[in-house]
C-alpha positions in Angstrom: -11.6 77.0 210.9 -7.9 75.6 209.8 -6.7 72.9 212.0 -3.1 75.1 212.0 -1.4 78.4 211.9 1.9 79.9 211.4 4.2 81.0 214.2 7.8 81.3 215.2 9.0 78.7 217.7 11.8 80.6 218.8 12.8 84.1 219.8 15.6 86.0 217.4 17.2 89.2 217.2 18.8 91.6 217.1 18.9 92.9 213.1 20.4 96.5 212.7 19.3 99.0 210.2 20.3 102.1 209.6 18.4 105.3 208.4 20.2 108.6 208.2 22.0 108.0 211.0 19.5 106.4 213.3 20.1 102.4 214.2 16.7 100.5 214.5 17.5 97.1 215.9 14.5 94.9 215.9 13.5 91.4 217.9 10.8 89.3 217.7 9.8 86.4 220.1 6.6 84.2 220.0 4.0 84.9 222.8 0.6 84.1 223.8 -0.5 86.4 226.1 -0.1 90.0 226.8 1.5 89.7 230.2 4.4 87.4 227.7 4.8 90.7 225.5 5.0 93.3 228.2 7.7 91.6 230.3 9.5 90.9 226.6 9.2 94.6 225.9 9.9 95.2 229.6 13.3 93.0 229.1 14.5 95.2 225.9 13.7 98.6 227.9 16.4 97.5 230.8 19.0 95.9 228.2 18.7 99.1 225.8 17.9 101.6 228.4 19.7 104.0 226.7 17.7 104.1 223.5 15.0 106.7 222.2 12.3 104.6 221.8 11.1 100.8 222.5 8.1 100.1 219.8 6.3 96.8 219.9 3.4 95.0 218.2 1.8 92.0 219.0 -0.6 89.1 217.2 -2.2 86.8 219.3 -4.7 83.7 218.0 -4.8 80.6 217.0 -5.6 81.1 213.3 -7.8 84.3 213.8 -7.2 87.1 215.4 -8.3 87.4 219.0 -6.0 90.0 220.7 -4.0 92.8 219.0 -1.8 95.8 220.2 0.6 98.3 219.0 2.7 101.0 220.9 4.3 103.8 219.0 6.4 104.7 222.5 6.2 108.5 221.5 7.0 108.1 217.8 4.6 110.1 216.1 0.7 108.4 216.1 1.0 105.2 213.6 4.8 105.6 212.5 6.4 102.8 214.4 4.0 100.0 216.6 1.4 100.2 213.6 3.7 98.8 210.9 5.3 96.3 213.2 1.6 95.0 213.6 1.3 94.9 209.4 3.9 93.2 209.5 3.1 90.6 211.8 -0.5 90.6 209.8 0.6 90.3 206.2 2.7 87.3 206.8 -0.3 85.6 208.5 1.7 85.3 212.0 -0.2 84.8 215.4 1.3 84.3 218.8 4.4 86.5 217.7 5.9 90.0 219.1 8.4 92.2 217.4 9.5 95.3 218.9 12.2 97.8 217.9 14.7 99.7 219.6 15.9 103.3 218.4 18.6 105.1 218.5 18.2 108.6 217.1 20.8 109.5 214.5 19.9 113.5 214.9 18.0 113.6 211.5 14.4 113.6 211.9 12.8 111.1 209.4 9.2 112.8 209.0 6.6 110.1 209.6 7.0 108.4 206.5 10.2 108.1 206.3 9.6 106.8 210.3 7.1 104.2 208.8 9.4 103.1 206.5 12.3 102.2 208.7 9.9 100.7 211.4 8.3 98.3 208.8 12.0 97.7 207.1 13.5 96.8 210.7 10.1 94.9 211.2 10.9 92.9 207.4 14.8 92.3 208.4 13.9 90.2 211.5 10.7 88.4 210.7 12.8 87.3 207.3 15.9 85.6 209.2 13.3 84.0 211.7 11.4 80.4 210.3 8.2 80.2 210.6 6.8 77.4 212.3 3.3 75.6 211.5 1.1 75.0 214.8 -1.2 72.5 215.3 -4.5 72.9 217.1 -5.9 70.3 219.1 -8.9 69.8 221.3 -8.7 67.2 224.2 -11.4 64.6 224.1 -11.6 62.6 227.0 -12.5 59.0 226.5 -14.1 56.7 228.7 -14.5 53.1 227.3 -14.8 49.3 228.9 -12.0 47.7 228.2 -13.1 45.2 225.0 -12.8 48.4 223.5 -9.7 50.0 224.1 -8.4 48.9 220.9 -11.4 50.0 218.8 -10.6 53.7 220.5 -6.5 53.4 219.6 -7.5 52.3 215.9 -10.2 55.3 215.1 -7.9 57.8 217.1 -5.1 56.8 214.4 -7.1 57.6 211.4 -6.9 61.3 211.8 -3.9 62.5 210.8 -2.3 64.9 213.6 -4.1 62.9 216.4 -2.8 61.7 219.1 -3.7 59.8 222.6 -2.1 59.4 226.0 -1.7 56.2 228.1 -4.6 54.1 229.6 -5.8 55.1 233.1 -7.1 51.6 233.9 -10.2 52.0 236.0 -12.3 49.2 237.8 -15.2 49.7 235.3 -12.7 50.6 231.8 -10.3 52.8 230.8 -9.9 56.3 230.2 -8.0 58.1 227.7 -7.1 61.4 226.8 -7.3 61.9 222.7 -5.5 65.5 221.5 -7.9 66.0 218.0 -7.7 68.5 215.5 -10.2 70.7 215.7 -12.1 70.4 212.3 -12.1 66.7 213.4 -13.5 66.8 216.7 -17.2 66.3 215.6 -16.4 63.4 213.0 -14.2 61.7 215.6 -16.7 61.8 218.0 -19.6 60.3 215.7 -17.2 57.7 214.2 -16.2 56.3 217.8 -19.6 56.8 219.1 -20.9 54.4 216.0 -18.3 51.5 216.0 -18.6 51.1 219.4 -22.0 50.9 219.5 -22.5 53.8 222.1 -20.4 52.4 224.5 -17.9 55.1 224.9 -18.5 58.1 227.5 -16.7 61.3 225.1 -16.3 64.7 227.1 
């Protein structure tokens, strides 16, 4: 699995469209849970409680997906939360919501014309918002005597997007805390384990 994946670090919105007479005015905000999305969709629904309809997608993971969902918020089956979600999926985003607010212009847009617009109001906000490379780290706890602090702060530094917290001095060593990538969590483990000669406790 990649050590990273691609995000947004900030919420954005609104972007306006317009589609024959209808104004589609689209958000997106990162997330990583579905209580996050609901009270984000929850949010729009009280500022724009007014509007037609409130569709929203969500992608949640860390690289793969784990968690998924689409509302079409009485659009017709597929036409609105579905191409939010393909969206979200074919720019490889996870931990990201994007819903979009309706107003209906009186001209019924037929669900591929409704598909359209979704996915286009979808395209207008996920293009003005950055996306933002996440790291994933596993926390390996470290216990070592203390000769061998320094041998744990010198292999911790070889992997690149490593890092380690301050010393907890104990009476028998110290104890750190070592963020890892996750590809590198084995070979960190067998690298420290061998220079020190076994010495280390790793959890």
């Amino acid at each position: 699995m990649e050590d990273s994946f691609l995000t947004i670090a900030t919420a954005t919105g609104p972007y306006e469209i317009k589609e024959k007479g209808s104004r589609f005015l689209s958000f997106v905000t990162p997330a990583v849970s579905e209580g996050e999305v609901l009270s984000f969709v929850s949010a729009l629904r009280k500022r724009y409680h007014d509007a037609t309809h409130v569709c929203w997608a969500y992608r949640l993971g860390d690289g793969e997906e784990r968690a998924s969902r689409y509302s079409d918020d009485g659009e017709p089956s597929g036409s609105a939360g579905l191409p939010l979600y393909q969206e979200l999926a074919r720019r490889g985003l996870f931990n990201v919501a994007c819903a979009v607010v309706r107003y209906f212009g009186g001209v019924k847009l037929g669900t591929g014309g409704l598909c359209r617009a979704y996915g286009g109001a979808a395209r207008a906000a996920l293009e003005e918002t950055p996306p933002h490379t996440e790291t994933v780290t596993v926390t390996v706890t470290v216990a070592a005597p203390f000769d061998l602090l320094g041998t744990v702060l010198h292999v911790v530094k070889r992997y690149p997007g490593a890092s380690v917290s301050a010393p907890a001095y104990r009476e028998e060593g110290v104890v750190v805390e070592a963020r890892i990538p996750r590809s590198k969590v084995a070979p960190f483990k067998d690298e420290l384990t061998e220079r020190s000669g076994g010495r280390v406790l790793l959890t």
